[in-house]
N, C-alpha and C positions, 0 to 999 in steps of 0.2 A: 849360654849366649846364642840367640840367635843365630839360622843357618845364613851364608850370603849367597847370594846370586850374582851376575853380570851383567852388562851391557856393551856393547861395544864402542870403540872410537872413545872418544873425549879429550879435552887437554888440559896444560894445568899451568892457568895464567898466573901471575903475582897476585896473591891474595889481598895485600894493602886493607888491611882490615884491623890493624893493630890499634892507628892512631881514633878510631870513634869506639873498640871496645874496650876500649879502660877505662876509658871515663862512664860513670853510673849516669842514668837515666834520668833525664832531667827536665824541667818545663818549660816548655818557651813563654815568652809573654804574651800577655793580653794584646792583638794586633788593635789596634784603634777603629779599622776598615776591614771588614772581608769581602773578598768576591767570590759567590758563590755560581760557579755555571749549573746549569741546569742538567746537565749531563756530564756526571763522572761515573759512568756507568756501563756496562752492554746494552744496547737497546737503545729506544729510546729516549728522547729530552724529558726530563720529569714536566708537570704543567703546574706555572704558577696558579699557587692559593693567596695570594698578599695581593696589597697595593703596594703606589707608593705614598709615603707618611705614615705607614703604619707600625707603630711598636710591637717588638717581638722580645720571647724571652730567649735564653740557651735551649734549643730541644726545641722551640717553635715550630710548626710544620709549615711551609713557605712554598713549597713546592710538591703536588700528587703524582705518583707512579702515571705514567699514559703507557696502561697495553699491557701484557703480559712481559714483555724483558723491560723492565724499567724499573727506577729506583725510586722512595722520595726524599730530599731534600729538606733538612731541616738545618736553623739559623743555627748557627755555631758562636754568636757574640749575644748577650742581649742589646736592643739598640731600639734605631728607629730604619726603617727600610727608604734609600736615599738617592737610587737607581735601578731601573729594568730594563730588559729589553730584552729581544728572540731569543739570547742565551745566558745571560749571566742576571743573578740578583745583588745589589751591593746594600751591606748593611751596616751604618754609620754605631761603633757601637758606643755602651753609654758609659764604661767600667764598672758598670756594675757586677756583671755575672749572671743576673737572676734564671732561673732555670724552670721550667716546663717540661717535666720529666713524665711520661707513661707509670701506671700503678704497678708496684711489684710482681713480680710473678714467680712462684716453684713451681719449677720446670720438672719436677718430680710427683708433683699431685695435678698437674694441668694437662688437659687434652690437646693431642698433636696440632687439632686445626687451630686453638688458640695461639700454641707456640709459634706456627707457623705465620699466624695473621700480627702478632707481633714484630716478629723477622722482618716482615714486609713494611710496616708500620714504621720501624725503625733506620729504612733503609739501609740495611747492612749488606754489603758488596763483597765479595772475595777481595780481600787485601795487596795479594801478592801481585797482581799488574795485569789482570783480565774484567774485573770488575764485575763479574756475572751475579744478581741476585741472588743472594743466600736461600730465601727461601722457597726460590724454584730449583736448585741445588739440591736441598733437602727434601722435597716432593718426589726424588729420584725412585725411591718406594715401588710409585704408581705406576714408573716404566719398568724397572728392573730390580730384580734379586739380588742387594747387597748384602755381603757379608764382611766388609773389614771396610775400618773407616782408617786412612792414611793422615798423619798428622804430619806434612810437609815441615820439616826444618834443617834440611839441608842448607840451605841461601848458599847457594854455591856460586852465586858473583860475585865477585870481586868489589871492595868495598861496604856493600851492602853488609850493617849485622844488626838492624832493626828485629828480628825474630828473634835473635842471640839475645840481645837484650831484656824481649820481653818475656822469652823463656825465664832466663836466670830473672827477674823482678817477680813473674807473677805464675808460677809451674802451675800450681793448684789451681788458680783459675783459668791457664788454660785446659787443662784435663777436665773440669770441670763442664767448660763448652765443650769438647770433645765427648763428653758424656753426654752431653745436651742433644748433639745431633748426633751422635749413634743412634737413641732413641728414636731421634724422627726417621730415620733413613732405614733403621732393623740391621744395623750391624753388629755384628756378635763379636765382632775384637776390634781392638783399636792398639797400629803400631807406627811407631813413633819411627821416622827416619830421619836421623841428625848426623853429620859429618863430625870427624873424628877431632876438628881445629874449635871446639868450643867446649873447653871441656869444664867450665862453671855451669854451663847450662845443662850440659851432658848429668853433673852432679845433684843439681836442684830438682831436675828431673829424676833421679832414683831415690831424692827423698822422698819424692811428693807421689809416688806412685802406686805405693800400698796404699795410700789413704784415697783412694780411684775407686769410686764404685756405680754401678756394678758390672759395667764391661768390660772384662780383662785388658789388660795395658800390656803391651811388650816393645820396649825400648828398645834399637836396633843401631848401633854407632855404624856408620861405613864409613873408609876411607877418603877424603877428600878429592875431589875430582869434579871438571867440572863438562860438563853440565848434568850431574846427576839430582839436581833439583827440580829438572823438569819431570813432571807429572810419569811422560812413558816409562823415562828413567829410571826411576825412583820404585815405582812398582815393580819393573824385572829386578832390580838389583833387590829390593825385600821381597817378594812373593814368587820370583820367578814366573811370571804372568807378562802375557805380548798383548797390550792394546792392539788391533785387528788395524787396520789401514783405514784412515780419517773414521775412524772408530774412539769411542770415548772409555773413559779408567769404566765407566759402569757396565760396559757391555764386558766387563770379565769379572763382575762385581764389586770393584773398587769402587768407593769417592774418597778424594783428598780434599783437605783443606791445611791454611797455613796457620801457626799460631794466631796473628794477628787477627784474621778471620773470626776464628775462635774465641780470643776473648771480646772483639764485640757484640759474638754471636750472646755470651752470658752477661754481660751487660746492659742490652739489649735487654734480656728475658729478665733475670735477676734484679737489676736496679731499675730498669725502665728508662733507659739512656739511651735515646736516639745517635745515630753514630755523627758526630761532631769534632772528632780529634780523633788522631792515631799516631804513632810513633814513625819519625822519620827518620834515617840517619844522615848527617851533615858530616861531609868528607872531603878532600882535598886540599892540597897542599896551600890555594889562597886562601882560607881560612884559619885563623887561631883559635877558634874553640871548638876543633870536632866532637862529633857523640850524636846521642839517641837522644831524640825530643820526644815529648807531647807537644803535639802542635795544632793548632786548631784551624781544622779545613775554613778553605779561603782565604790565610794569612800570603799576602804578596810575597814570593821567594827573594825578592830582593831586600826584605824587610827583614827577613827570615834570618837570610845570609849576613846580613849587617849586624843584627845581632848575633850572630857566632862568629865578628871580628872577621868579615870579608874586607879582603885587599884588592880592590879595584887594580889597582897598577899591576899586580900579578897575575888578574883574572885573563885567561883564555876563554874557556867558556864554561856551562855549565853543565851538566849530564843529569835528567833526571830517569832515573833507574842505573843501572850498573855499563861500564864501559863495555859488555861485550852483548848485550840487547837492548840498553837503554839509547836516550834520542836528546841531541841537543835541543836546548828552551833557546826560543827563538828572542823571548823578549822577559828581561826580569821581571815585569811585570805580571806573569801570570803567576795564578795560584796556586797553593799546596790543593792537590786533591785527595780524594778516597783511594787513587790507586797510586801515590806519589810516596815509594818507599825510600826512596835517598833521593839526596842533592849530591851531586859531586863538585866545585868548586874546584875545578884542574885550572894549572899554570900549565905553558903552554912546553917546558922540560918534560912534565909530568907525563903528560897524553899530549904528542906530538902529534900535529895535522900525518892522513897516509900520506907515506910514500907516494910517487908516480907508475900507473898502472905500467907492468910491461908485462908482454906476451906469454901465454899459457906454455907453459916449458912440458907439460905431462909428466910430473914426478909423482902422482897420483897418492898426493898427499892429503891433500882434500878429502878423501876418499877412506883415507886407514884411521882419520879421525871423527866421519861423520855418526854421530851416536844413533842415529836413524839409518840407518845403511842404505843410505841414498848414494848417486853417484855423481857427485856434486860438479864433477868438469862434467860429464855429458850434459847437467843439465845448464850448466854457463853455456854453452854453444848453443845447445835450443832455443835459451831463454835471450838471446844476444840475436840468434837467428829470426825468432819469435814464431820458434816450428812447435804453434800451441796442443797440437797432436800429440809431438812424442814428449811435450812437460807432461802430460795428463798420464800417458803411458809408462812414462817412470817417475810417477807418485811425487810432483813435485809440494801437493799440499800434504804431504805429511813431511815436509821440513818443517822442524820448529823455531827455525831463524835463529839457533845459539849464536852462530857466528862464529863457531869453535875451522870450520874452513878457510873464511878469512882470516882468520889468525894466524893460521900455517901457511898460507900460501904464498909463496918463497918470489912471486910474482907483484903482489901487493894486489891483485884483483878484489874487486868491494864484490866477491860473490853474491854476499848478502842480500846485499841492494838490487842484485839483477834477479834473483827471486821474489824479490816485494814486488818490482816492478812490475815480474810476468805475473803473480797472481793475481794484480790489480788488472791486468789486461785483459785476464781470465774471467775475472770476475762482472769485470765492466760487459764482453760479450757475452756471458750468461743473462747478465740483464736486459741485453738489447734485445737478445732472441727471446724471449719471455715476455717483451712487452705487451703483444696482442693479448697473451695468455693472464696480465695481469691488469690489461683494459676489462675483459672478462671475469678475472674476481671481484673488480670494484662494482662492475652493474650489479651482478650477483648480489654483493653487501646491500647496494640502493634495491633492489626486491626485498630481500630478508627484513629491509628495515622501512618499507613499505609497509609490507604483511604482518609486521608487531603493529607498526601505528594503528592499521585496520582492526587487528585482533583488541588492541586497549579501547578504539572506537567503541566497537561491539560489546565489549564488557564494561564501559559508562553510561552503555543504552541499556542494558541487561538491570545495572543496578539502580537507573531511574524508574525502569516501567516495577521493578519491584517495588523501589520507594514509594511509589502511586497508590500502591493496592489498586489493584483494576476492579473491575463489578465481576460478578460472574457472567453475564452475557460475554465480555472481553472475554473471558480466561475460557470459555466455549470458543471462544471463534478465533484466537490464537491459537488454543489448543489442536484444532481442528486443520489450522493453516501449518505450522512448525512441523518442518519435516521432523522422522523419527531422529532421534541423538545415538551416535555411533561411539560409545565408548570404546571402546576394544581397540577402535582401527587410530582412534585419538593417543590413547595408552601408547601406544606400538609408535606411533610419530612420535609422540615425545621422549620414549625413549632413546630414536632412533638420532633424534637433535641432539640427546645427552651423548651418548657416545660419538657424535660427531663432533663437539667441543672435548670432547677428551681425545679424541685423535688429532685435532689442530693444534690442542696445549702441547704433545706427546712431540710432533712435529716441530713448531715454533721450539721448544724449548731443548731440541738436539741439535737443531742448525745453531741454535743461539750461544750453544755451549763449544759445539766445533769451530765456531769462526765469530766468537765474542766481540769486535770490533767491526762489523759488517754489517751494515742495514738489511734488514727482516723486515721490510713492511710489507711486501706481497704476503708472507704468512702469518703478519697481524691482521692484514685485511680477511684473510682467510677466516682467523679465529675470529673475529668479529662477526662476520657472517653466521659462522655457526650458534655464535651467542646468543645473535637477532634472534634465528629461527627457533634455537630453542626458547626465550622468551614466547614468541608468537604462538609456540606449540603449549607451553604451559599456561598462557594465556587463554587457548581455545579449549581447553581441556578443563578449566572451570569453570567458564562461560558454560559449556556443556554440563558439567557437574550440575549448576546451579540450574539450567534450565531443567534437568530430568528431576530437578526436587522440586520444581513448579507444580500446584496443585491441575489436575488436568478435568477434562469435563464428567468422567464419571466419580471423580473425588467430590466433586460438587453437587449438595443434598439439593 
C-alpha cells in the first residue's frame, strides 16, 4: 500500500451521496432545443462558425477557439441552428442524432502535436469545475518538468458522485486517457487518489490496472475528508509535495486531472468525438429519480430536472456544483454546461437558508480547520475593513474558497463570501492601475500588425516583379539599386519573435491556470503581438531569401 501523507485542517460535512450512487448510469433524453453559450470555458468566448438556418450534425463545429485560453464549441443535437447572439447559440434539434465525428486516431502511433491539435479540435475542458483547455494543460512539457500525472477522484463534496460513477462504468478507459496524457506531458507515473467511501470504484479500478500500460499505475485509497479533492490537497496527502504560494501542482511536477476530463480526453483521440455530453449527477430530496446522467450539453436544467421527476412545490432552490463551493442557478432556464457536475434540487429542510450573521466571538475555529493555513478571522476583518495591504500580506489568493470556515463558524459569518468579494476588489484595482500600461500593449499589437501587413505588401511585389521576368537591363539596374540582404541579423529577428511568442504562451497560460475564471486579455493582447511580429519577421526573411536567389548583374552573360 501506498505511503500517506497529510494536510492540515478539513471537515467532514454529511456526504448525502448514497441516494444518486446506487442507481447505475444512465441517459438522459434527446432535449428537443439546446443552448449552447459560447463560453463554458477559461478564457475567452469561442467565435461563431454557423449562421442562422444552418443545419448541423452532433460533433458539428458551431463555434472556433478566440486566443490561446479558449475552447471550441460544437452542436450537441443535430438540427437546424434557430438563434444567436453575443453569447449563446440555440440549436432547434431534429431527433435524428446524425453525427460528424473527427477520423480516429491511436494515440499510441500518433505524434504529440497531432494529439494535441485534436484536444483542441475537440474542445475538451477540465471537467471538474475550472474549465481550463486540456490541451494547453498538456503542453505543460514546454514549461515544466513533470513527472507524476494525478488522477483526481477523491470528489469529496458532498452529493456529487459523477466520477464515482464513471470510475466504476468505464476504469479501462479512464486509465486509458490517463495514458494518453502522461504521454504528452512525460510523466513517468500515474497515481490515482480516491477516497475510502467508493469502494465499487475503488474495485474496478484494481481490476483494470494490470492491464495499464505503459506507465505505471499506483492506486492510493485515503481516508474521506473533505476538502482533500482540491488539487493542493490531494498532492501533499499522496506525494507529500507543498504547491509554493499561488504556485501551480507543475511547479513541483505534478498535473492533475479528473476522470471525467480523461475519458473525454480518449474519446476525443480514439473515437473522434468532439466533447458534447458528460455525466452529471442529479440530487436532492425534490427529485424522484436521482443518479448519474449522460446529458447532453445545452439541455435546459429545468428540462433536465423534470425529467428526473422534479417536484416544484418542494423546490427551494437549485445548487449547481456541490453545497459547500457550488452557486445557486438563478433561472431554470440555463444550461447544462462542460463544467456543470451536479444539480442539486434541495427542499428547503434539506439546505436551510444561513442563519443571521452575529458577531466574530474568536474561538479560532476557522483557523484549526483551514486546509491552506490561512488565518481566516484575520483575514474577515481586512477584507470587511478593505485593508487590501494586509489581504495580500497574508496570502488571501491562496484560499481555495472550500468554505470548510464557514462551515464551522459558530457565528454563521458567510466568510467565504467576504473573500470573493475582496479578491474581486483586488482584482478590479489591478486592472485599473494597469490600464495606461495596457493602452500601450494594444498600440504595440496595432505596429506589429502594421509591419505584417507591410511585410506581406512587400512579399506580393517580390512575387510579381518575379512573375514578370524582367529583361536583363532591369535585373542590372535593380540589381545595382537593392541594398545588400542581411541574412544573419533577419535569422536572429526571427528567432528572437519565436521565443517571444513562446514567452507570451508560457505567461498567458500560467495566469490562466492560477485564476481560470478571470479575463487575460491584456496578455492575449500581448500574445498577439508577438504572433504579428513574428509573422512579419518570417515574412521578411523569405522576401530576403528570395531576393539573394535573384539572379544579379554578373550572373548575367
Amino acid at each position: 500500500m501506498a505511503r500517506l501523507f497529510d494536510f492540515p485542517g478539513g471537515v467532514y460535512p454529511p456526504e448525502r451521496k448514497a441516494r444518486s450512487a446506487q442507481s447505475p448510469l444512465r441517459r438522459a433524453p434527446l432535449p428537443a432545443q439546446v443552448v449552447l453559450p459560447l463560453r463554458q470555458h477559461s478564457g475567452r468566448p469561442a467565435t461563431p462558425c454557423v449562421s442562422l438556418g444552418d443545419n448541423v450534425h452532433t460533433g458539428s463545429l458551431i463555434a472556433k477557439r478566440d486566443g490561446l485560453i479558449s475552447a471550441a464549441v460544437h452542436a450537441t443535437v443535430s438540427g437546424t441552428v434557430s438563434q444567436m447572439d453575443g453569447d449563446t447559440i440555440v440549436i432547434d434539434s431534429d431527433g435524428q442524432d446524425t453525427r460528424q465525428n473527427l477520423p480516429p486516431l491511436d494515440w499510441r502511433a500518433t505524434d504529440a502535436p497531432i494529439l494535441l491539435t485534436r484536444l483542441d479540435e475537440s474542445g475538451v475542458v477540465g471537467l471538474g469545475g475550472a474549465g481550463f483547455p486540456t490541451h494547453i494543460k498538456a503542453r505543460v512539457i514546454e514549461r515544466h518538468a513533470i513527472d507524476t500525472l494525478v488522477i483526481n477522484a477523491a470528489e469529496c463534496e458532498p452529493y456529487i458522485t459523477a466520477d464515482d460513477l464513471t470510475l466504476r462504468c468505464y476504469p479501462s478507459e479512464v486509465l486509458e486517457g490517463a495514458q494518453l496524457i502522461a504521454s504528452l506531458c512525460g510523466a513517468q507515473q500515474i497515481v490515482i487518489g480516491i477516497e475510502d467511501n467508493k469502494p465499487e470504484a475503488i474495485a474496478a479500478l484494481k481490476r483494470a490496472i494490470s492491464q495499464s500500460q505503459p506507465t505505471s499505475v499506483t492506486l492510493t485509497v485515503i481516508p474521506t475528508r473533505y476538502p482533500s479533492g482540491s488539487e493542493r490537497q490531494l498532492i501533499k496527502k499522496l506525494l507529500n509535495r507543498t504547491v509554493p504560494s499561488q504556485g501551480l501542482p507543475a511547479d513541483v511536477g505534478v498535473l492533475c486531472h479528473n476522470p471525467g476530463t480523461l475519458l473525454a480526453a480518449l474519446y476525443a483521440v480514439r473515437d473522434g468525438q468532439p466533447l458534447v455530453e458528460r455525466v452529471v449527477t442529479l440530487s436532492g430530496e425534490a427529485i424522484a429519480q436521482p443518479g448519474n446522467y449522460w446529458v447532453r450539453l445545452g439541455t435546459p436544467i429545468e428540462i433536465l430536472l423534470t425529467q428526473a421527476g422534479l417536484d416544484n412545490a418542494r423546490l427551494s432552490r437549485v445548487i449547481q456544483g456541490g453545497p459547500m463551493m457550488g452557486s445557486s442557478v438563478e433561472t431554470l432556464d440555463s444550461p447544462v454546461t462542460k463544467t456543470t457536475n451536479c444539480l442539486i434540487a434541495a427542499t428547503l429542510e434539506e439546505l436551510p437558508s444561513a442563519p443571521t450573521e452575529s458577531p466574530c466571538i474568536r474561538c479560532g475555529a476557522c483557523e484549526n480547520v483551514c486546509p491552506a493555513q490561512l488565518l481566516p478571522q484575520q483575514l474577515h476583518w481586512y477584507a470587511r475593513a478593505q485593508d487590501d495591504d494586509k489581504l495580500e500580506r497574508y496570502h488571501l489568493f491562496d484560499c481555495i474558497e472550500c468554505g470548510a470556515c464557514s462551515y464551522v463558524c459558530p457565528s454563521h459569518i458567510p466568510l467565504v463570501d467576504d473573500y470573493r468579494e475582496a479578491k474581486g476588489r483586488l482584482r478590479h484595482n489591478r486592472i485599473e492601475a494597469a490600464k495606461a500600461e495596457h493602452a500601450k500593449h494594444r498600440f504595440e499589437f496595432r505596429q506589429a500588425r502594421l509591419a505584417r501587413e507591410e511585410a506581406e505588401k512587400q512579399a506580393r511585389r517580390q512575387a510579381r516583379l518575379a512573375h514578370n521576368k524582367p529583361t536583363d537591363g532591369d535585373v542590372n539596374n535593380e540589381s545595382a539599386s537593392a541594398p545588400p540582404v542581411d541574412l544573419r541579423s533577419l535569422r536572429i529577428a526571427q528567432t528572437a519573435a519565436k521565443a517571444a511568442v513562446r514567452k507570451a504562451e508560457k505567461v498567458l497560460a500560467r495566469a490562466a491556470q492560477q485564476e481560470p475564471q478571470q479575463s487575460h486579455e491584456d496578455l492575449e493582447t500581448l500574445l498577439a503581438t508577438a504572433q504579428e511580429n513574428l509573422k512579419a519577421a518570417d515574412l521578411q526573411l523569405a522576401q530576403a531569401r528570395e531576393s539573394a536567389k535573384a539572379p544579379t548583374a554578373e550572373d548575367t552573360p
